[in-house]
C-alpha positions, 0 to 999 in steps of 0.5 A: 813814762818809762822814756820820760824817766830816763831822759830825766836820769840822763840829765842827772848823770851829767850833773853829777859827772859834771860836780866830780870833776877835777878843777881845769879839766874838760867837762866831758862826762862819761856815759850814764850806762858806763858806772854808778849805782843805778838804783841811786841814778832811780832815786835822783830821778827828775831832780834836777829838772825840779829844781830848774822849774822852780828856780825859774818860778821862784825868780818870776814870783819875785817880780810878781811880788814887786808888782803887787807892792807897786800897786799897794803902795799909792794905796796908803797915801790915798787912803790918807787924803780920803778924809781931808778936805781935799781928797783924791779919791773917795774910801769906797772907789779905794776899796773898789780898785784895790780889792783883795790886792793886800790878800793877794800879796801877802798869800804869795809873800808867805809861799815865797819866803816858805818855797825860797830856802827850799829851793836854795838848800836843794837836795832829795829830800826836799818836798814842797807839794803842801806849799802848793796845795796851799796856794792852790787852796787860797784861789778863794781870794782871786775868784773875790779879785776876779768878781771884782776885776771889771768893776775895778778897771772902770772905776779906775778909767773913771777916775783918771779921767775926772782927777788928773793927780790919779791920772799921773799915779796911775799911768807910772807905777815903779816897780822894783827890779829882783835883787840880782838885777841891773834895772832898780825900777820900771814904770807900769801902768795901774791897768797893767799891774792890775791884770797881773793877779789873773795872769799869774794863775796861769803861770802857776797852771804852767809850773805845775804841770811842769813840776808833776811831770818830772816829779815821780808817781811815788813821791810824796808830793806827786799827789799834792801837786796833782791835787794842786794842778786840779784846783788851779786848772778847774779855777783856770776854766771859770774864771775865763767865763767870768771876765769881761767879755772884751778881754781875755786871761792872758796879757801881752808882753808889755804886760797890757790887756790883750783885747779883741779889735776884729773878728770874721769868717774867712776862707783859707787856702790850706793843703791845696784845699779850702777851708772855713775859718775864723779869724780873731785880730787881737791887739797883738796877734792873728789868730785862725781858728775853726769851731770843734765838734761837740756833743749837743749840750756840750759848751762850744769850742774853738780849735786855733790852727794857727797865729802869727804875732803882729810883730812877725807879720808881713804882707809880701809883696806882689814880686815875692808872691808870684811864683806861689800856686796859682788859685783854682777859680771855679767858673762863673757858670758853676756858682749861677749853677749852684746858686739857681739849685739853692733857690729852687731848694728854698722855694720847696721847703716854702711849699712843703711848709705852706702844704703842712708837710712831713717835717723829715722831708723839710730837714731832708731839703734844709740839709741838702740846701746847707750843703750847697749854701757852705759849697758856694761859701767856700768857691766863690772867694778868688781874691788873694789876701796872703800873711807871712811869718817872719819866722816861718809859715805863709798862710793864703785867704781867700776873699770875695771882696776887695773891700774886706781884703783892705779892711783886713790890712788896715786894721792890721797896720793900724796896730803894727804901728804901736811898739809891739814886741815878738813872743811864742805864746805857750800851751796853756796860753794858747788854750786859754786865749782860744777858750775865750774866742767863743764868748769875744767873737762878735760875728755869728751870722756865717753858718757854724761847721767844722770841717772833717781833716782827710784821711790822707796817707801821711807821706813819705820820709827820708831821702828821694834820689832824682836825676834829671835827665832831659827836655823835648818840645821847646818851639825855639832855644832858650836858656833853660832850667828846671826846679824840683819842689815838694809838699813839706809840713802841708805846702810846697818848697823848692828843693833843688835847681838844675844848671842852666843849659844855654840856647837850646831847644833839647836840653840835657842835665842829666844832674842828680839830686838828694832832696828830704821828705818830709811827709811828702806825697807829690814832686813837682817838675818847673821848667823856667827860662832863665832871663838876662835882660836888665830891664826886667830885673825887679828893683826891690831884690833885685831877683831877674824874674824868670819865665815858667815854661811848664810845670807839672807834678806827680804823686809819690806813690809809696809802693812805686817808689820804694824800690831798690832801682832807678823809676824812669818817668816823664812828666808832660808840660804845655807840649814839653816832655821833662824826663827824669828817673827817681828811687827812694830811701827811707829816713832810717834807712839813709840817716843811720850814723855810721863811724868812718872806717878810716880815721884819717879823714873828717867825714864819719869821724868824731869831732874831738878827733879832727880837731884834736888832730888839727889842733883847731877849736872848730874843724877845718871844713867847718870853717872854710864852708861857713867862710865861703857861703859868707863870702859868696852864697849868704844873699842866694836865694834858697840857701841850706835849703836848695840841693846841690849836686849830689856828685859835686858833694861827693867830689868835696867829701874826698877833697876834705877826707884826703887833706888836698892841697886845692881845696881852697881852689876847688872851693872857690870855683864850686856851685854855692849850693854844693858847698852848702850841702857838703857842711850839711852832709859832714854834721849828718855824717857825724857817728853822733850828733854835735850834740851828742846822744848822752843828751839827746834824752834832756834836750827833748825834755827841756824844750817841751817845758811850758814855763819860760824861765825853766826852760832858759836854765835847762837850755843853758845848762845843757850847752855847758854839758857839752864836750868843748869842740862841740860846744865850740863848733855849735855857738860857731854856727850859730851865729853863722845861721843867724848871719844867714837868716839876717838876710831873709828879705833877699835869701828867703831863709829864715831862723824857722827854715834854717831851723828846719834844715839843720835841727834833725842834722845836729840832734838826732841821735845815732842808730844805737841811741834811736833803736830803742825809742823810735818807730814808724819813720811818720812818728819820728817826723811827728814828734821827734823832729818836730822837737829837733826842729824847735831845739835849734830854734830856741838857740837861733833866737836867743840872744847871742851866747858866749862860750866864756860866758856860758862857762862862768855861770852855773846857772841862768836865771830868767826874769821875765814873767 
């Protein structure tokens, strides 16, 4: 809490350093520790933050309103042709689709106009915990709205079919725009606006949570909120109990009801082993998800593992696959083997029940037959059926019928053929769209189990020094190179690649690598023959497929490694002998920031300094790396990601730091990957990150804020907090990684991955700053760099971000819902 705290006080810093500036200055404030009382920087504590959550919410609450006037106003009209001759619909089905709508909206009307001047006229002494409670307190009104929900839609559809003037109200409803918007009006369906109220206490949960975190234990309105956030979960909980059951409480981004389409048990390949799952298709989303474990008595649960929104979902291709580990398929012989002992298993219990025996020995045999039933259940798929995420992960199913793998797909692309938009669902969302799985699933007839997460170590993190030395055992010359992979986030990806040593049968690289760990237990050596025939050439990337001579890995044994000197090992491939030697550092150990004794050169130096001394907006390096991975490297498989030579970034470095008139020859002729790892290098080398250590503290709060119009202030306010170079060089590289990731199909580097590769380079904090809160290197991984991770990510898919524009407004403010 104490961090938290801090992190808050930071931010308040800026924006008080910000306010005292002299007009036509910089803003470049001084740090928080160097001047100020403290006890006012306590007592302004989680200001800002409050005040961020609640602009957004206040922004959101007033489309909300918009929307209920939209569905309140056909209401008059149609209460008035009830009485004629000729009505459209009758009082009582009035009175049914339009239940508690007007309650509803004039409760939200009052806490708006209430919370509006609040928020406006901010300062300390602000308290708004009581309009809160209050509206917590009217969740009487929505539990009558939900009691009613179902019966309303159908009188709805009902009516839309039988009269055809309620059909054409009901499908355009106009809602008017929030007043600092261009759009006056959108069109929404009845059905969609009449999901609104259910979807807007979810909002509210989120908000709440947001308030209360950043809202001191002391303050008045802590236990009001708290009292608030209470009622509004509790509510949360029942009423997902008592929707209809082919819907959940969450909407899509169309504002459409999110229902339920297919459901299934599958087995996934997951960290090498597999696991039993079961996936929901809604109209918009995969979800993956495995029962928890509870207490007997206790209402069952499932845990989601995983979505992927149908808007970011591909099935790669059988090319783009090829290369992923091969399935294990277990012998037919051993699944005969092991369905015979689970019928011999059936035919005891048959006996021991027909002989009236001890119920212990049944169960006894009853358990040990499920235990070779999930056995069978898990090994006996071999069918592959992948998914990928534009914007990260793969996921592997297996699946014993080909015919249920078409089904799968086919379903999926009947839905991806509607207009579907791409989303991030957040945390009480996800909770609340997993909460419903139980009650929605329709097949209940796989055994239910959960399976036990090994207690496996949780690897290395920091940097694994490799040198590749040599190969012995090819039977004829080729042209031949290796690869170096290790386990990341669970799954393996490629790290580094050798040169090509040409027509040889003992080739000898001798090239040395720094790859990150990420968690990692193993490194894996592939040994491929590079193809030049064009006929091979795979037309769709025009990728040359190589040929994989040998392959093998080795585990990363933490004590064998963790030594100051060289470790020489061989691994053994199909009669191939790839030597290599490796040490290890560890992440606090290799990433510390440490300022470059010389001042002369870029590496190690502040960014105000290089680009003061080269009167430029954005360091030289910068520029010319970002130009030459344009020109030559954007369409390279694996860029940003793959190694280069560590002695080729080396050469760089010293060409950058002595200012050498052949730079741009030296670039021009260098390996892609080496030039790539030399900008990589220069941000690591950073005495502080490009977005600096007075800031670090806020990012990490603002991008762990649940609601989506908070977190757009925050995020935007925060890039204005920083020093113009930075900022500049920062919007400059962002739009470059944006250039990459616009050619994931060919490079394979998508906003996740690059994300993944930047986020900790960019963010984390120099060793003075990371002392203080930072500990086991497996806990940083965990929860800071995670958090770097998703801080890049936020900026890498939002729409692009001017630096004038950004200057110019003092504030963002969201409008989406």
């Amino acid at each position: 809490m104490e961090e938290e705290e801090e992190a808050i006080g930071y931010l308040d810093k800026v924006l008080e350093d910000e306010d005292d500036s002299e007009p036509g200055t910089p803003t470049s404030p001084v740090s928080p520790f160097s001047a100020g009382d403290k006890g006012e920087r306590d007592a302004g504590k989680g200001l800002e933050m409050r005040k961020l959550v609640l602009s957004g919410f206040l922004a959101s609450e007033e489309i909300y309103i918009n929307q209920l006037e939209a569905l309140l106003l056909p209401m008059k009209p149609l209460k008035a042709t009830a009485t004629t001759s000729q009505p459209v619909l009758t009082l009582q089905q009035i009175e049914t689709i339009f239940y508690k709508i007007q309650d509803i909206y004039e409760i939200h009307k009052e806490f708006y106009d209430s919370l509006c001047p609040k928020v406006q006229q901010w300062d300390s002494n602000v308290t708004m915990g009581h309009l809160f409670q209050k509206l917590a307190s009217q969740l009487g009104v929505y539990k009558a709205f939900v009691d009613n929900y179902k019966i309303a839609l159908e009188t709805a559809e009902k009516c839309s079919q039988s009269n055809y003037q309620f059909q054409k109200i009901s499908e355009e409803l106009k809602v008017k725009g929030p007043k600092d918007s261009k759009e006056s009006h959108t069109s929404v369906t009845m059905e969609a606006l009449l999901y609104k109220p259910i979807d807007r206490v979810t909002r509210s949960t989120l908000v709440l949570h947001d308030l209360l975190k950043h809202t001191p234990a002391d303050h008045p309105d802590y236990p009001l909120l708290q009292d608030a956030l209470r009622i509004s979960q509790n509510f949360l909980s029942s009423i997902n109990e008592d929707i209809d059951p082919r819907r959940t409480a969450v909407t899509t981004p169309k504002g459409e009801t999110r229902q339920l389409v297919k459901d299934g048990f599958l087995v996934e390949l997951s960290e090498g082993s597999r696991k039993l799952r079961h996936v929901f298709l809604f109209t918009d989303v995969l979800l993956c998800a495995k029962l928890k474990k509870t207490a007997v008595g206790k209402h069952q649960q499932y845990d989601c593992k995983w979505y992927v929104p149908l808007a970011d979902l591909v099935f790669p291709s059988p090319e783009e696959s090829e290369h992923c580990p091969q399935v294990h398929v277990i012998p037919d012989h051993e699944l005969e083997d092991m369905k015979m002992k689970i019928s011999a298993i059936k035919s005891e219990v048959q006996k021991e029940k027909a002989n009236k025996g001890q119920s212990r020995a049944i169960e006894r045999l009853k358990k040990k037959m499920f235990e070779n039933e999930f056995w069978l259940l898990l090994n006996s798929p071999a069918i592959p059926f992948r998914i990928h995420n534009r914007n990260g992960k793969s996921y592997l199913f297996l699946l014993s019928s080909d015919y249920e793998r078409s089904e799968w797909r086919e379903a999926i692309q009947r839905l991806q053929k509607k207009d579907l938009q791409a989303f991030v669902l957040s945390s009480v969302e996800l909770q609340v769209l997993t909460g419903s799985c139980f009650k929605l699933r329709t097949v209940h007839n796989i055994p239910v189990t959960s399976n036990k997460d090994d207690d496996e170590s949780p690897g290395l993190y920091g940097f694994l020094h490799v040198i590749v030395h040599s190969a012995k055992g090819f039977k004829q010359s080729a042209n031949l190179y290796c690869t170096l992979e290790v386990d990341s986030f669970g799954y393996f990806v490629s790290k580094a690649k050798t040169r090509v040593f040409r027509d040889t049968t003992e080739p000898q690289w001798n090239e040395e690598f720094e790859i990150e760990l990420e968690g990692s237990q193993s490194l894996r050596i592939l040994c491929y023959e590079k193809c030049y025939d064009k006929t091979k050439l795979n037309k769709d990337n025009n990728e040359i497929v190589d040929k994989i001579m040998g392959k093998g890995q080795i585990q990363l044994d933490p004590q064998a490694v963790q030594t100051k000197n060289w470790h020489m090992d061989v691994i053994e491939m199909n009669g191939i002998k790839v030597e290599f030697s490796m040490k290890f550092t560890s992440r606090d150990m290799s990433l510390k920031r440490t300022p470059s004794k010389k001042q002369t050169g870029v590496f190690g130096v502040k960014i105000s300094v290089v680009t003061k001394r080269e009167r430029s907006k954005v360091p030289y390096i910068v520029r010319q790396c970002v130009e030459e991975v344009e020109k030559r490297g954007i369409e390279e498989v694996g860029i940003y990601r793959i190694s280069g030579v560590a002695t080729d970034i080396q050469a760089l470095k010293a060409v950058f730091d002595a200012n050498n008139k052949d730079i741009l020859v030296m670039l021009s002729d260098m390996d892609i990957n080496a030039i790539a790892g030399t900008l990589k290098l220069y941000f690591r080398e950073l005495p502080e990150p490009l977005l600096t250590d007075r800031l670090y503290p806020a990012f990490m709060e603002g991008i762990a804020l649940s609601d989506p119009a908070a977190k757009e202030n925050c995020m935007m306010h925060l890039l204005r907090s920083l020093p113009d170079p930075n900022l500049i060089t920062f919007l400059f590289l962002l739009e470059h990684l944006k250039r990459v990731a616009e050619k994931e199909p060919i490079n394979k580097m998508s906003l996740h991955n690059l994300a993944t590769v930047f986020g900790p380079t960019l963010l984390r904090p120099s060793e003075g700053e990371s002392k203080a809160h930072l500990t086991l290197a497996s806990d940083i991984w965990s929860h800071d760099v995670m958090a770097q991770v998703q801080v890049l990510l936020y900026y890498l898919q939002h729409p692009p971000i001017s630096f004038s524009e950004l200057k110019r407004n003092t504030l963002y403010f969201s409008t989406d819902v």
